[in-house]
C-alpha positions, -999 to 999 in steps of 0.1 A, spaced: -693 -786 448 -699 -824 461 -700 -835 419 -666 -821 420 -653 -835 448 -663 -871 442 -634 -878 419 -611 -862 443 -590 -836 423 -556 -819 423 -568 -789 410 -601 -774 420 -622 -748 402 -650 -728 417 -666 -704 395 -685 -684 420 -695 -706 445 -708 -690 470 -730 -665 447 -770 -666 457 -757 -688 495 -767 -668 525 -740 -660 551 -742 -689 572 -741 -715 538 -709 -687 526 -693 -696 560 -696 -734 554 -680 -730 519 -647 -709 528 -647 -739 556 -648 -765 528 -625 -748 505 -600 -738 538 -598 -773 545 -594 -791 506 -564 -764 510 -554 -777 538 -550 -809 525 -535 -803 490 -556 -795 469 -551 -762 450 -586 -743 449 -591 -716 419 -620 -692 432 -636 -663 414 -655 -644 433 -675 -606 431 -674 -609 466 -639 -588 471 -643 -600 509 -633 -633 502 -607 -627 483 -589 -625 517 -594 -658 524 -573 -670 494 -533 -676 494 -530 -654 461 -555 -630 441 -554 -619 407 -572 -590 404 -585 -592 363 -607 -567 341 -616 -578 304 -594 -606 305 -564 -589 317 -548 -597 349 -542 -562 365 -529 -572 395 -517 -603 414 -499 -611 449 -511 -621 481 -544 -602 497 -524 -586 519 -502 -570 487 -533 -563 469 -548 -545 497 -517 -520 499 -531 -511 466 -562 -494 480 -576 -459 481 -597 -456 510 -617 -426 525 -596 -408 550 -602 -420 585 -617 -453 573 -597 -486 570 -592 -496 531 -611 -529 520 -608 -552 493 -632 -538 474 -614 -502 476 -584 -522 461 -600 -536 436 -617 -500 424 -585 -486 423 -567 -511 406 -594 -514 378 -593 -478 379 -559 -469 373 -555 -506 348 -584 -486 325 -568 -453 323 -533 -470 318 -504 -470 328 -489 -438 339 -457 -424 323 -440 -430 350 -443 -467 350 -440 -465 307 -406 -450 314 -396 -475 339 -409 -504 319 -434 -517 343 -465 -529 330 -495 -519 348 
């Protein structure tokens, strides 16, 4: 991350950063990448960690290079199928939108013209 800070960029892309960190070194990178966002720069994350997906402004949620599903984390969320009488995470949302995006779209949405 500091080699692709020292020419000070617009546009920042992180390609898993904090894969292999520990949780307090994970902390200290959403703090980095909080503040660059803070102060203008637009930060492109991808992440397996579905977690921190909530700390971004916008998620696309993508499976074999289709994007299945974008909008803020909050949107994505409502998108979840969790186990009754536990909260819905990220993660549930992401299962169910890979889920439904590989089975297809329904007729429903065909009919309608939406695309999945």
């Amino acid at each position: 991350m500091a080699a692709a800070l020292l020419h000070e960029p617009e546009i920042l892309f992180l390609d898993e950063p904090t894969s292999g960190a520990d949780p307090l070194a994970r902390r200290e990178f959403w703090r980095r990448i909080t503040a660059l966002a803070e102060q203008g720069v637009t930060a492109i994350v991808t992440t397996h960690f579905m977690e921190e997906a909530e700390y971004c402004d916008r998620v696309a949620v993508m499976d074999a290079g289709r994007i299945l599903a974008q909008g803020t984390p909050a949107e994505i969320l409502r998108r979840a199928h969790g186990e009754p009488g536990r909260t819905a995470t990220m993660e549930d949302a992401f299962i169910a939108i890979v889920d439904a995006g590989r089975r297809g779209p329904s007729p429903r949405d065909a009919s309608a013209g939406v695309a999945a």
